[in-house]
Structures are given as structure tokens and as C-alpha cells.
VOGU-3710 file (C-alpha; in Angstrom, 3 decimals, decimal comma):
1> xxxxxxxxxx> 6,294/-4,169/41,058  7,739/-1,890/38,485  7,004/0,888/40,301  9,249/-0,419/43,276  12,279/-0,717/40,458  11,968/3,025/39,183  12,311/3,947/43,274  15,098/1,350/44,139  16,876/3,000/40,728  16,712/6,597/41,812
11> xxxxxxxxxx> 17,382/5,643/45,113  21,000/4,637/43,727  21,312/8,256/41,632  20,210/7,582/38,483  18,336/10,537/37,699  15,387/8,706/35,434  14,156/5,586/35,092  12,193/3,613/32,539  10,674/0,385/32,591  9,365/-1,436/29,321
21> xxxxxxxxxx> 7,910/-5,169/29,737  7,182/-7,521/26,619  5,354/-11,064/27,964  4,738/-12,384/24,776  2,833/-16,069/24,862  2,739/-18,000/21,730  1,485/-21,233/20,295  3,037/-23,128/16,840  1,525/-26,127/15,569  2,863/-27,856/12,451
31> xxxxxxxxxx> 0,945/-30,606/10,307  2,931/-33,072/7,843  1,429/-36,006/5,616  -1,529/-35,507/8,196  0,526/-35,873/11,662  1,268/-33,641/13,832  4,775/-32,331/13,170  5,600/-29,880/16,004  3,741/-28,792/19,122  5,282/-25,507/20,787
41> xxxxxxxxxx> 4,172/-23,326/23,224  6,448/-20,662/24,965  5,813/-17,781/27,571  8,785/-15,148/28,081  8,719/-11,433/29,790  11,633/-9,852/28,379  11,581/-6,692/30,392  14,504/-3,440/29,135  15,295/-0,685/31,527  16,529/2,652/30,470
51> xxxxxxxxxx> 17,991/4,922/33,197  20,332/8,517/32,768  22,719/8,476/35,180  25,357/11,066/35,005  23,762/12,708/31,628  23,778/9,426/29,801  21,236/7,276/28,915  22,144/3,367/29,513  19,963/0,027/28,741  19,804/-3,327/30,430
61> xxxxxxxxxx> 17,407/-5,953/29,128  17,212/-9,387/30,489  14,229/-12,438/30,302  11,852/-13,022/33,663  13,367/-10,514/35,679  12,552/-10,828/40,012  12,391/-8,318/42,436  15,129/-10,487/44,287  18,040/-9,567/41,476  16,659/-6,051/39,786
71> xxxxxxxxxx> 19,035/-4,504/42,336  21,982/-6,044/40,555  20,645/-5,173/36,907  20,268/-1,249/37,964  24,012/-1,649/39,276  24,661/-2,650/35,926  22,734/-0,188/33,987  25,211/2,867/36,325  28,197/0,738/35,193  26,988/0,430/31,100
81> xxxxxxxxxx> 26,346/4,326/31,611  30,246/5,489/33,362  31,708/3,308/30,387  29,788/5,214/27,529  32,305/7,558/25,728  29,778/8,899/22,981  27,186/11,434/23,978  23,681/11,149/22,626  20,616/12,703/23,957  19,514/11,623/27,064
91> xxxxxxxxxx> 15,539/11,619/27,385  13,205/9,651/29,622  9,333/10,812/27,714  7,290/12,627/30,410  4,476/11,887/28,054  2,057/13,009/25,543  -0,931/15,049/26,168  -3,453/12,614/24,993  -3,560/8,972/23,188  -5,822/7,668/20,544
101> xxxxxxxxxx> -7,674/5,275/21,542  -7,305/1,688/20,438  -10,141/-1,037/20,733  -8,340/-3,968/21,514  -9,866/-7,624/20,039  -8,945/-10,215/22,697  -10,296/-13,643/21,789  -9,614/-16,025/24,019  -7,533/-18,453/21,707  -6,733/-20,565/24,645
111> xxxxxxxxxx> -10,624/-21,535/24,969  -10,568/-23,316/21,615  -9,132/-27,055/22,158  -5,540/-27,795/20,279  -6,843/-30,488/18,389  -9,463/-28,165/16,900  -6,427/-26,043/15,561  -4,423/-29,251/14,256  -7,845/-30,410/12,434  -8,120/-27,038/10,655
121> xxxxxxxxxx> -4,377/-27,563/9,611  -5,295/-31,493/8,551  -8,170/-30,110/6,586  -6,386/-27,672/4,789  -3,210/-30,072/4,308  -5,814/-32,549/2,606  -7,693/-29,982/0,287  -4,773/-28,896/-1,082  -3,362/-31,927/-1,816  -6,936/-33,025/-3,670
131> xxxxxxxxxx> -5,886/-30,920/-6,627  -4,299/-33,009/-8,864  -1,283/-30,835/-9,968  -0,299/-30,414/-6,473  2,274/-33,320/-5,291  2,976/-32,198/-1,965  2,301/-29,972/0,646  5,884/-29,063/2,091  4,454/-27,804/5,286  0,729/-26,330/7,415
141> xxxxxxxxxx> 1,484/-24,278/10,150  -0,175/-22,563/12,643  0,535/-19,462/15,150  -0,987/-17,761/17,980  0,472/-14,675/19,348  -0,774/-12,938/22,790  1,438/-9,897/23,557  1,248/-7,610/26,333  2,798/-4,259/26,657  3,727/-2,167/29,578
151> xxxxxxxxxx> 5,654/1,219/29,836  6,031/2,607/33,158  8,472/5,777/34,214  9,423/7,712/36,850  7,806/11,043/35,380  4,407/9,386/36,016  3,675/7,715/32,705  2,123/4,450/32,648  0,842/3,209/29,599  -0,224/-0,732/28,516
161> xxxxxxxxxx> -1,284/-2,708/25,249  -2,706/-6,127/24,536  -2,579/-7,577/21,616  -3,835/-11,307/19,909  -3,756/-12,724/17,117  -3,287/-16,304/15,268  -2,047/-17,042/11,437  -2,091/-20,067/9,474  -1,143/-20,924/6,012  0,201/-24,241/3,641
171> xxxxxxxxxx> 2,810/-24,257/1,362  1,696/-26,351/-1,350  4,052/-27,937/-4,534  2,624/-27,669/-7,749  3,555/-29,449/-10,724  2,904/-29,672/-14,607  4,877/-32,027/-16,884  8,643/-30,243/-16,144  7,267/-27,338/-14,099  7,238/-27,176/-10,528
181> xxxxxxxxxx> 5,937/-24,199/-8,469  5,155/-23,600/-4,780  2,397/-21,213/-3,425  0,966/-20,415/-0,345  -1,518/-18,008/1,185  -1,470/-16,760/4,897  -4,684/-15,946/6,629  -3,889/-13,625/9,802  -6,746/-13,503/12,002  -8,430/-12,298/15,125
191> xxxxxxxxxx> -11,077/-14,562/15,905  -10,704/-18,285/15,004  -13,751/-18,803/13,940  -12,941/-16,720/11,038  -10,275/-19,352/9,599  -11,977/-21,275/6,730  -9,770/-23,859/5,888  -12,113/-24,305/2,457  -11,384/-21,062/1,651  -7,669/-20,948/2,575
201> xxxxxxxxxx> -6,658/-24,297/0,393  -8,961/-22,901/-2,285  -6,744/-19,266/-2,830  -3,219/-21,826/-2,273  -3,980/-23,950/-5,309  -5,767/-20,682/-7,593  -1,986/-19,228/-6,915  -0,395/-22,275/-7,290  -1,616/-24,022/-10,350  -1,460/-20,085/-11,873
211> xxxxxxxxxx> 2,144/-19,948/-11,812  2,151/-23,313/-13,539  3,024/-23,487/-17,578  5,272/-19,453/-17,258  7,545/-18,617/-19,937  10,216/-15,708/-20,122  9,428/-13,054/-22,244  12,146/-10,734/-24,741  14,097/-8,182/-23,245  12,468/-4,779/-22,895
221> xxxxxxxxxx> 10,973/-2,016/-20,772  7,658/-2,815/-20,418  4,542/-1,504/-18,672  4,289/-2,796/-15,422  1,620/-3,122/-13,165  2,429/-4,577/-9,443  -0,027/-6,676/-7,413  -1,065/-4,861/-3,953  0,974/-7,267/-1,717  4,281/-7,032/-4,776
231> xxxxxxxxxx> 3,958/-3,307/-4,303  3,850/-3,480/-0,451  6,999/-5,645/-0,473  8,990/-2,852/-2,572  7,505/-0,002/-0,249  8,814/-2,479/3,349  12,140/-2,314/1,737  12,053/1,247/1,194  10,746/2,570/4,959  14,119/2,684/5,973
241> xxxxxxxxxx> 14,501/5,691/3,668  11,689/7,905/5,609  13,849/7,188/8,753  15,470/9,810/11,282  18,636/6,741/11,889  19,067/7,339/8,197  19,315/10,977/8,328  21,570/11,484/11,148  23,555/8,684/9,646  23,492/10,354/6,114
251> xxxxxxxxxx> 21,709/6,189/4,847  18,958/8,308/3,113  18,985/11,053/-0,455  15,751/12,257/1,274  18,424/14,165/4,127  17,535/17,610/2,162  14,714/16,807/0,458  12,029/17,822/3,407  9,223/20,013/1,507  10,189/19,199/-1,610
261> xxxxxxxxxx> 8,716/16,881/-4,585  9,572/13,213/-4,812  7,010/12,046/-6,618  3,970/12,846/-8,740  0,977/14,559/-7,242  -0,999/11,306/-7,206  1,685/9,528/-4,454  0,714/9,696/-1,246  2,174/7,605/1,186  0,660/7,937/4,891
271> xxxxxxxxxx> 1,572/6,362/8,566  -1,494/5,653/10,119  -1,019/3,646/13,528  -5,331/2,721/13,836  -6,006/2,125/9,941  -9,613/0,544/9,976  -7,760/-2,418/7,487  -4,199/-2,782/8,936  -3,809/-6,242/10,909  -2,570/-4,457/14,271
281> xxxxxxxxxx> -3,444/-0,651/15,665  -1,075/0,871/18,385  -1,946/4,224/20,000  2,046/4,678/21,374  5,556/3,771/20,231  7,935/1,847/22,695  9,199/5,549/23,959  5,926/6,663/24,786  4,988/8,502/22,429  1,292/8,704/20,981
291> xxxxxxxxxx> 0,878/7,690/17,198  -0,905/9,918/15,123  -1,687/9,412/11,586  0,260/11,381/9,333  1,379/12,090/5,666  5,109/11,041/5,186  4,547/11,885/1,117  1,859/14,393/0,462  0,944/14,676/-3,410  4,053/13,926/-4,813
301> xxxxxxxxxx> 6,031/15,978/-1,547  8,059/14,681/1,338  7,206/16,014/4,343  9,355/14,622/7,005  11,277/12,019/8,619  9,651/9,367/11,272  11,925/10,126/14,471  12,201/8,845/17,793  13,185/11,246/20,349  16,325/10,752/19,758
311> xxxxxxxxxx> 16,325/11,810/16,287  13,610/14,373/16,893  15,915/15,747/19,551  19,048/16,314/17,280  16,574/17,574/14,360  14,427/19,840/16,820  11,703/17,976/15,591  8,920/16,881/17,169  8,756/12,955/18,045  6,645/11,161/15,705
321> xxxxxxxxxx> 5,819/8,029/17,782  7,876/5,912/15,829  10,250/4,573/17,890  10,242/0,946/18,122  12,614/-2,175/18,560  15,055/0,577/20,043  15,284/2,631/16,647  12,469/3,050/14,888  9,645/2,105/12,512  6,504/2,688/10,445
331> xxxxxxxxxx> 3,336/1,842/12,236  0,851/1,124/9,553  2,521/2,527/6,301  0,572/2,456/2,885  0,407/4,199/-0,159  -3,398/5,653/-0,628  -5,707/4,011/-2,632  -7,240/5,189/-5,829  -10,773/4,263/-7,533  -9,621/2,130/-10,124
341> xxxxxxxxxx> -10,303/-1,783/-9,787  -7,875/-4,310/-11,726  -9,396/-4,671/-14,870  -9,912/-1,194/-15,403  -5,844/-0,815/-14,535  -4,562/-2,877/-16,824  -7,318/-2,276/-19,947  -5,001/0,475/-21,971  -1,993/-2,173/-21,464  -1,551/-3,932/-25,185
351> xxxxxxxxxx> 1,999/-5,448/-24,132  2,886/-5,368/-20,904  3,638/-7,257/-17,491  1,895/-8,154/-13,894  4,827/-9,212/-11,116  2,673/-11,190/-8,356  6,523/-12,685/-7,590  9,829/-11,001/-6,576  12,621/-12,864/-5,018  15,764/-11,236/-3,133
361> xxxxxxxxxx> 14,244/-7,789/-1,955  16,770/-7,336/0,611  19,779/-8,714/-1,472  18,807/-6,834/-4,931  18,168/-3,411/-3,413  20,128/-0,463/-2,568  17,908/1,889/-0,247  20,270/4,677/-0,411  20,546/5,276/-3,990  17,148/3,681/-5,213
371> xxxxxxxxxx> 18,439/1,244/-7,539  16,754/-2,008/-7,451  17,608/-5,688/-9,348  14,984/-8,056/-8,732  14,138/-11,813/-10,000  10,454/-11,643/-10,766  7,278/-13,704/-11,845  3,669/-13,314/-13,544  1,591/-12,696/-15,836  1,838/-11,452/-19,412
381> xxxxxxxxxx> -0,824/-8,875/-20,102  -1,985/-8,377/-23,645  -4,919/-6,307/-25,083  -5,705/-5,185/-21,752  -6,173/-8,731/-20,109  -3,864/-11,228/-18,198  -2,411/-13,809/-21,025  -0,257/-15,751/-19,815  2,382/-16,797/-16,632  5,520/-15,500/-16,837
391> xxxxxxxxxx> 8,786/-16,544/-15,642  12,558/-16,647/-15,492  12,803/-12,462/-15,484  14,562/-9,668/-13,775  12,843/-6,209/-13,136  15,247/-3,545/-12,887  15,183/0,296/-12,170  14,951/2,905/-9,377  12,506/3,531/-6,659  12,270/7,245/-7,084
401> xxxxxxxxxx> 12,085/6,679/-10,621  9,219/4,404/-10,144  7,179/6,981/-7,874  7,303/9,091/-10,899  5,999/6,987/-13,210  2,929/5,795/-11,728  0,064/5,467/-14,374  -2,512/4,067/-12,320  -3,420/2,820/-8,463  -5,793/0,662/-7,823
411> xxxxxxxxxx> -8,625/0,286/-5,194  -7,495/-2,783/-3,873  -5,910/-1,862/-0,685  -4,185/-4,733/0,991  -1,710/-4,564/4,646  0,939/-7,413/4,981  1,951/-9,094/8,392  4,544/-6,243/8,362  1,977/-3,376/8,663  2,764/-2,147/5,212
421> xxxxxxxxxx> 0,192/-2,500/2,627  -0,637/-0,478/-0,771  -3,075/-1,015/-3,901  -1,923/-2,417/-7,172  0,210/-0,321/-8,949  0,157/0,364/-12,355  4,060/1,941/-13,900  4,684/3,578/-17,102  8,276/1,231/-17,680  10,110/-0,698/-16,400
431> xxxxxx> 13,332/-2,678/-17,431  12,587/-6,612/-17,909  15,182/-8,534/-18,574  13,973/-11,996/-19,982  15,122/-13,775/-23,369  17,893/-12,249/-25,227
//
């Protein structure tokens, strides 16, 4: 079928023609006070074509598309592309010379019955709720993802993906005399049969009831170590940095930094689209592009931007395989691990702080310049061991600033639903703000 679009398309003069297809099927479930909240199931193609006609490059995307109205969609793409007054490179990929590649794990979540899915999210509702300092769970949800990906051009590439997967997590209230926290835990899976919903209310109320009983702490810097998925948080916020957009766009203080040291010799941070631990593995970006593992930061030194060919074009770079959404993005971005496990981290701290919580990452940073304001929860850590939970702070400082201060990493290597993970992260100071 899509082959039949690229030859109607040239057949009306546009020079080449890309087709890229998304039919993305999903499944949500939601459980409340044991019913059965919400019951949704949706199944969409959303299908973008990219054609150069007359030297430019032009897009149309549209939902469900039929062979009976693509003509009128190409006739729009020529029109998008006589209207375009700036000039960017114009590139249809012809391919790369090989692809990684990728074991896909396709269990067939349609096989297991709904109401076994809404029982796991009853159980799990009810053993949260059997811990007696939890007064409510605000909401169990479940979500099942099947995505498939094809990319077909008229300079003979044709390249597909398939992925599935299924998440499910509760967000459970906590409560102790005046304090009231809420906690939750996702599991992301690829079989059902691993969900556990024992297991999963188990890790909600440890993280739950541990927040319960924090004070603040005085004003100071402090050593600071950040849990794995706090660190990966900071480091999602920050990708945007490592970006080609940003460059061109001058969004980045990395612009003329290529080759040179950022950080201390222990930071590396590394792109690595079929990590063994990451949640999802892709072997090419939505240009067509193969992904490659690669080493953005290299002991302490930048060594490059992630481009798309657009950016790789006005760099004279090579493509990356980065380019996703239409700009582009890391594929499975971490910082390396070290040896270390937790306790061994934190057993030189005598004073010092653990942030499992940060609140407004998006609002309290600025990318560009590194600066970063964020509320923040924890522990205390004295004498080398967690104390007590902390609350009611603000950490404050700079990202670059924070890559050279690193202490410690840990072994603990954990990914997020966002494909950026890291260890836990042990730096020298950092600025709490707490009582006065």
C-alpha cells in the first residue's frame, strides 16, 4: 500500500518520498474503592509523509489514512512545500549500511482475559490499603501498549518495529497523626505474568510509610547523595543540552565545548539504543537511521552532539540516529555505573542528605545555563547511615557544577519509562535550603 503512495507522489513531481506509519493499540484500566473505574481501549494509525518537492522538504500527517484520499494529502504536501520561505536541508535517508539487531518480546497481552488485569489492580488496591497508615488509595491503573513501526521510502528503504509492553502502579495516601504523604511504584513489564501484585503494594507502602514523620533540616550545603531514579530525573531534564536543535539554535553552553572537559574523569554518560536493562531497544531512529551505542561524555569529555540529519547536515556531521518525534532524542541515555553499592556510598557521610523526592524539574530548571532550584524530600544521613525523613527543602546549584563534584556512583543502575536511567549518585555539596 505504501509503496503505491511513494509512486502516486513522484508521479506528481515530488522528487522523494517518505512514508512513516505509527498504529499504536492500547488498553487502560482503572480500579477505585474496588470497582472498575475506567475501561479504554483505542487503535489509531497516524501515518506522516515527508516529500522534497522543488528543493524543500514538506510534511503532512493525518490519522487512518485510505488509498481513496492519499492523492489529496500529496497535493497538499506540494502546496505546504511552494509556501515554505525558509530553506533547511532537504534529505530523504537512502539508508544505513547495516542495523543492529533487536529481539523483539511480543506477548500476546490480548490472550490474557480483562478481568484477570482488573483483579491484579483489585489485589493491589486492597494490599495497600491493609497497611494501617494508608487511608486511601487515590487511584490503580493499568496500561498496555502495542506499537508498530513502519518506514518505507522511495530510495528503497524499508524498515519495521514492534513493540509491547503493559505498566501498572497505585498511588497510595499515607498518613501519621498531621502528616500525609502519597507514594507509588510503577512496574513496567513485558510479560504479564511477571506483575506481582504482592510485590508491587509491598514497595508502595515501604515508600510510603518512609516519607511519613520528615522534618526540615538547617540551612546549609550539604553532602548529597541522589537515589538512581532522582538522578535519572535531573539527567531527562538535561538531554536537551546534548542536542543538535540546541546547537543550531545556540539553547546549549556545550555549542563549543566538543572535545573538551565537562566533567571529572569518572562521568561518563553513554546512548545506548539495545542496553541489556533499558525498558525498550530500537535499532533505527524515525529518519532511518541505525542506532549505535555511543559515548556522549567520555571521562569527564564531551564528545558530540546527538543530530538528526538535519543537524548533522548543517554540522557536517554524521547522523547519530537520534531523530525522533520530528527533532530529536536520546535512545537509552545513562550515566555508567560504578562498583559501589549504597551503604558503602553513603558510609564516609557524618552529616549529610539522600533526595528520593524532587518536585518542579521542568519549572525550577534552566537547561541553558545549568542553574537548577528544586523542592526536595528524604532522608537525613548521619554517621554513614539513613536517620531520618526529611522534608520541606530546596536543593539548589548547577548541573555542570554537579558533574564535577561527584564523590561516588553507585552500582545500582536503574532506566525510567523515559529511557533514561543512572546509579545513585553520591555529590560533594550541595545548597539545602531548609530552616532558617
Amino acid at each position: 500500500m505504501y509503496k503505491k503512495w511513494i509512486e502516486l507522489g513522484l508521479a506528481k513531481g515530488i522528487t522523494d518520498l517518505e512514508v512513516y506509519a505509527v498504529r499504536n493499540k492500547s488498553l487502560k484500566l482503572t480500579v477505585y474503592q474496588n470497582k472498575l473505574d475506567q475501561h479504554v481501549q483505542s487503535d489509531v494509525e497516524v501515518v506522516t509523509i515527508r516529500g522534497i518537492y522543488d528543493n524543500k522538504l514538506s510534511t503532512v500527517r493525518f490519522e487512518n489514512l485510505s488509498d481513496s484520499n492519499v492523492s489529496a494529502f500529496l497535493d497538499q504536501l506540494i502546496e505546504n512545500a511552494k509556501s515554505l520561505t525558509v530553506v533547511e536541508p532537504a534529505i530523504i535517508y537512502e539508508g544505513s549500511e547495516s542495523y543492529p539487531e533487536v529481539k523483539d518480546e511480543l506477548f500476546d497481552f490480548d490472550a490474557v482475559p480483562v478481568i484477570k488485569k482488573i483483579d491484579l489492580l483489585k489485589t493491589l488496591e486492597s494490599k495497600i490499603l491493609e497497611n494501617p497508615k494508608c487511608t486511601q488509595v487515590q487511584t490503580t491503573m493499568y496500561q498496555e501498549i502495542d506499537t508498530e513501526t513502519t518506514l518505507v521510502n522511495s530510495k528503497g528503504l524499508n524498515l519495521s518495529r514492534h513493540n509491547k509492553y503493559a505498566y501498572a502502579y497505585a498511588i497510595g495516601v499515607f498518613k501519621e497523626d498531621e502528616d500525609i504523604k502519597t507514594a507509588y511504584d510503577i512496574k513496567l513489564v513485558k510479560d504479564f505474568n511477571l506483575f506481582n501484585a504482592e510485590e508491587m503494594a509491598e514497595a508502595t507502602v515501604e515508600k510510603g510509610v518512609a516519607k511519613l514523620g520528615g522534618k526540615s533540616i538547617p540551612s546549609k550545603a550539604y553532602p548529597t547523595v541522589f537515589s538512581n531514579e532522582m538522578f535519572a530525573d535531573v539527567l531527562e531534564v538535561f538531554t536537551s543540552i546534548f542536542s543538535g536543535e540546541a546547537a543550531y539554535r545556540n539553547l546549549t553552553p556545550l555549542k563549543d565545548k566538543v572535545n573538551q572537559k565537562i566533567a571529572l574523569e569518572s562521568i561518563n554518560l553513554i546512548d545506548d539504543p539495545l542496553h541489556p536493562d533499558a525498558h525498550f531497544k530500537t535499532g533505527f531512529d524515525d529518519e532511518g537511521v541505525a542506532c549505535a551505542k555511543r559515548y556522549v561524555v567520555e571521562n569527564g569529555v564531551f564528545k558530540g552532539f546527538n543530530h538528526s540529519l538535519k543537524t548533522a547536515s548543517i554540522f557536517k556531521e554524521v547522523p547519530t540516529g537520534n531523530g525522533f518525534h520530528g527533532g530529536i532524542s536520546v535512545t537509552n541515555f545513562y550515566l555508567e555505573p560504578k562498583e559501589k553499592d549504597f551503604d558503602a556510598l553513603i558510609a564516609d557521610i557524618k552529616d549529610g542528605v539522600y533526595i528520593t523526592d524532587l518536585i518542579g524539574l521542568h519549572a525550577g530548571v534552566k537547561t541553558v545555563s545549568g542553574e537548577f532550584s528544586l523542592q526536595a524530600g528524604g532522608f537525613k544521613i548521619k554517621d554513614g547511615k539513613l536517620d531520618h525523613p526529611v522534608k520541606m527543602i530546596v536543593i539548589s546549584g548547577n548541573f555542570f557544577d554537579v558533574l564535577n563534584q561527584v564523590e561516588g556512583i553507585g552500582n545500582d543502575l536503574k532506566f525510567g519509562l523515559s529511557g533514561v536511567g543512572s546509579p545513585s549518585v553520591y555529590v560533594k555539596s550541595i545548597m539545602v535550603g531548609g530552616e532558617a
